[in-house]
C-alpha positions in Angstrom: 72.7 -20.5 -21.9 75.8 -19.7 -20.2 76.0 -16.9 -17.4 79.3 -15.1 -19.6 77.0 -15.0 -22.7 73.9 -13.7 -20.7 76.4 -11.0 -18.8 77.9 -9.7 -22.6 74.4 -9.1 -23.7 73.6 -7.1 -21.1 73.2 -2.9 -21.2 76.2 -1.3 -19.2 75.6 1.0 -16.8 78.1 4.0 -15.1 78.0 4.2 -11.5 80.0 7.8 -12.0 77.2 9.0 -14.8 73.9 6.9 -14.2 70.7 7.8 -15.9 67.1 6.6 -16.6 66.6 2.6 -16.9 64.9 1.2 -19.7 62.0 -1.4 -19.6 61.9 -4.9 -19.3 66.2 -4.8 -19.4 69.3 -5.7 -17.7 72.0 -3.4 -16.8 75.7 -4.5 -15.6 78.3 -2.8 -14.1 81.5 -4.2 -12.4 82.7 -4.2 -8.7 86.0 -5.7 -8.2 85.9 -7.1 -4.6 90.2 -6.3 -3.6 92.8 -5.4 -6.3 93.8 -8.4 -7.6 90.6 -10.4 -7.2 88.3 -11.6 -9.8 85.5 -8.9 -10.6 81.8 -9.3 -9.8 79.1 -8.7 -12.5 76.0 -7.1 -10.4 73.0 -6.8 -12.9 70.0 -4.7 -12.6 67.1 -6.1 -13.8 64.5 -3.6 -14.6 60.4 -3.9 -14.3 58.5 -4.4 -17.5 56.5 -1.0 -17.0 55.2 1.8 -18.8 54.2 3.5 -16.0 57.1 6.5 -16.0 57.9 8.8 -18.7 60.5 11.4 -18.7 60.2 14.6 -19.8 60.2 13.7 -23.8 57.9 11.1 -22.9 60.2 8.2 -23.2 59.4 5.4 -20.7 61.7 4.1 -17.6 61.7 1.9 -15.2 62.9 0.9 -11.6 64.9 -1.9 -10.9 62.8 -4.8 -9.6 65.6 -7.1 -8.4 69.6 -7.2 -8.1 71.8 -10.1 -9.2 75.4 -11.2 -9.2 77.7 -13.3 -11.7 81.1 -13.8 -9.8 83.4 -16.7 -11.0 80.8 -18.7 -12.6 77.4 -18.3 -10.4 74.9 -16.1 -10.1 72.9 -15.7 -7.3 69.9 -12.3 -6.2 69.6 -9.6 -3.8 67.1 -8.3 -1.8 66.0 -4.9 -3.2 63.5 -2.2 -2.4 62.8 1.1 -3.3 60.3 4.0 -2.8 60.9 6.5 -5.2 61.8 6.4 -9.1 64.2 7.8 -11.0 67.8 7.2 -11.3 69.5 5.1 -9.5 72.1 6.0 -7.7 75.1 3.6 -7.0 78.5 3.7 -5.3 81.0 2.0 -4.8 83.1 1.5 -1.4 84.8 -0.1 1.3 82.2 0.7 4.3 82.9 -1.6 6.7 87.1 -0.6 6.4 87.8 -4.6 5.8 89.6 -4.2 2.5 87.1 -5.5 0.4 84.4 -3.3 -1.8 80.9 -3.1 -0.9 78.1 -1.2 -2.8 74.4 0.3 -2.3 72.3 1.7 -4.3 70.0 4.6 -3.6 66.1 3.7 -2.9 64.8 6.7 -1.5 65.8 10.4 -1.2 64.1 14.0 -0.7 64.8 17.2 0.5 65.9 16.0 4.2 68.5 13.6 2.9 68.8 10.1 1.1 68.7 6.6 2.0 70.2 3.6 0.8 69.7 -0.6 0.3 73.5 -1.6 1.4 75.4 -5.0 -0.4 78.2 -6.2 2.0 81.4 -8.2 0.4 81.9 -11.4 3.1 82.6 -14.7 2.5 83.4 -14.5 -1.1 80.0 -13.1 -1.9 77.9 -9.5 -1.6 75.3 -10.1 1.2 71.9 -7.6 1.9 73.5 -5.5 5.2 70.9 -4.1 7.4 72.3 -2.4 10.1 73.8 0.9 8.0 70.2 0.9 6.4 68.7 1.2 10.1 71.2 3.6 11.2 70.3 6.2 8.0 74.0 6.2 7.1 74.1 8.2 3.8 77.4 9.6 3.9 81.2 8.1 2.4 83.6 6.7 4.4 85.9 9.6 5.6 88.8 9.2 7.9 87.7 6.2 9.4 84.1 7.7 9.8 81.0 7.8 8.1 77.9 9.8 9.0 74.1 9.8 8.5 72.8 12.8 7.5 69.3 14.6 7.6 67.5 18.1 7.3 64.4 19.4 8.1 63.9 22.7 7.4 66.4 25.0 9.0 67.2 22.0 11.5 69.8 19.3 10.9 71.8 16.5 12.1 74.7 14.5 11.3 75.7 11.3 13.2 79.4 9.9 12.4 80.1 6.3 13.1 83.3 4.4 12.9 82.5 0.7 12.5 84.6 -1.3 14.9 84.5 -4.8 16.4 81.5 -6.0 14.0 79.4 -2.6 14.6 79.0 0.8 13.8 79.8 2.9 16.5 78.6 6.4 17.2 81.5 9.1 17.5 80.4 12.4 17.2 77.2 14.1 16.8 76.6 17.7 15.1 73.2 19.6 14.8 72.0 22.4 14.5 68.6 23.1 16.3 66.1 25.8 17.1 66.4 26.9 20.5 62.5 26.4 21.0 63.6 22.6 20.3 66.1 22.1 22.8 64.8 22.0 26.4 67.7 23.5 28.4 66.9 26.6 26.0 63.4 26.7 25.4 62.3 29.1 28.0 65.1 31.9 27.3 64.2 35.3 26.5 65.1 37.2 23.8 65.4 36.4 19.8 68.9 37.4 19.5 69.8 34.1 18.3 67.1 31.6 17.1 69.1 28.5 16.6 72.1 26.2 18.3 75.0 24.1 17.1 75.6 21.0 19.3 78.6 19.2 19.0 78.5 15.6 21.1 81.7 13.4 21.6 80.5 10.0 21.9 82.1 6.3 22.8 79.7 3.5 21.2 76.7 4.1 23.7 78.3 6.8 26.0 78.3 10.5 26.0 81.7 11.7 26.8 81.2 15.9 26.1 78.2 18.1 24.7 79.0 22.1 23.5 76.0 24.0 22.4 76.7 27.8 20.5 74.2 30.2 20.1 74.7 30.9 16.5 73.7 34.8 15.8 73.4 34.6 11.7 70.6 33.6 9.7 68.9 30.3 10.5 
């Protein structure tokens, strides 16, 4: 059977309004690589389980594995996940070379949200490990994007800017207990019970670190 026929029988699926997968399906959305060049099909292929049932009791499933039509081939992705429900996708230049890339979301809870990463190079979307080992979880912003996580009334957020192949660490800003941070630990007084730290970094280098009491609520 040809790969168009296979791709117009597909379900679509929204990036901007995602929802609950069905079993034993396929899913398609679009990602056009640059304006102007041919779009990619990426398919989500969902597991043949009965397993998970909404709130109605209407079964859905996780995706099970990730493939690609794009100018006449098809070819899979590497895909895992931990928790199920949605998935989450977007859609964006991450690596600032021009070209779309996309992840999609494969594990999240209250201290933040992690991601499988798909890499545009070489005419096709490749598995990208390094902003899955970094955490990165935020959008690309002003040439930086960040990796963000909470625990409890502690949290941190780490801004890269990817340059010369790499992400590259930029800034760092937390907020911390004061027990937690050693310079602090063994001051008196509760007048303030946690810190903001802002760090100015270069790549591997620390240039400048400012700590502030912070007197509100934790």
């Amino acid at each position: 059977m040809p790969i168009t026929s296979v791709v117009a029988a597909d379900l679509p699926f929204n990036p901007a309004k995602p929802g609950l997968l069905a079993p034993a399906s396929v899913y398609s959305f679009p990602v056009s690589p640059k304006e102007g060049t041919p779009h990619a099909m990426v398919r989500l292929h969902t597991e043949a389980t009965e397993d998970f049932k909404d709130s109605s009791g209407r079964a859905y499933a996780p995706v099970e594995k990730i493939s690609v039509v794009h100018e006449g081939t098809e070819y899979y992705l590497d895909y895992e996940y931990e928790n199920v429900g949605i998935p989450g996708v977007e859609i964006a230049d991450f690596d600032g070379d021009g070209f779309n890339d996309f992840r999609m979301l494969s594990n999240w809870g209250t201290g933040g949200s992690w991601y499988c990463y798909y890499r545009f190079e070489d005419g096709k979307f490749h598995r990208w490990s390094e902003p899955e080992d970094l955490g990165i979880n935020g959008l690309p912003a002003d040439g930086l994007i960040s990796a963000d996580n909470r625990s409890g009334p502690e949290s941190i957020s780490v801004f890269y800017r990817f340059k010369d192949g790499i992400f590259q660490k930029q800034r760092v800003e937390s907020i911390l207990l004061k027990s937690s941070i050693p310079e602090m630990a063994d001051l008196k007084g509760d007048d303030f019970l946690t810190v903001r730290i802002t760090e100015e970094w270069d790549g591997d280098r620390l240039l400048r670190r400012t700590l502030e009491p912070q007197y509100g609520p934790p």
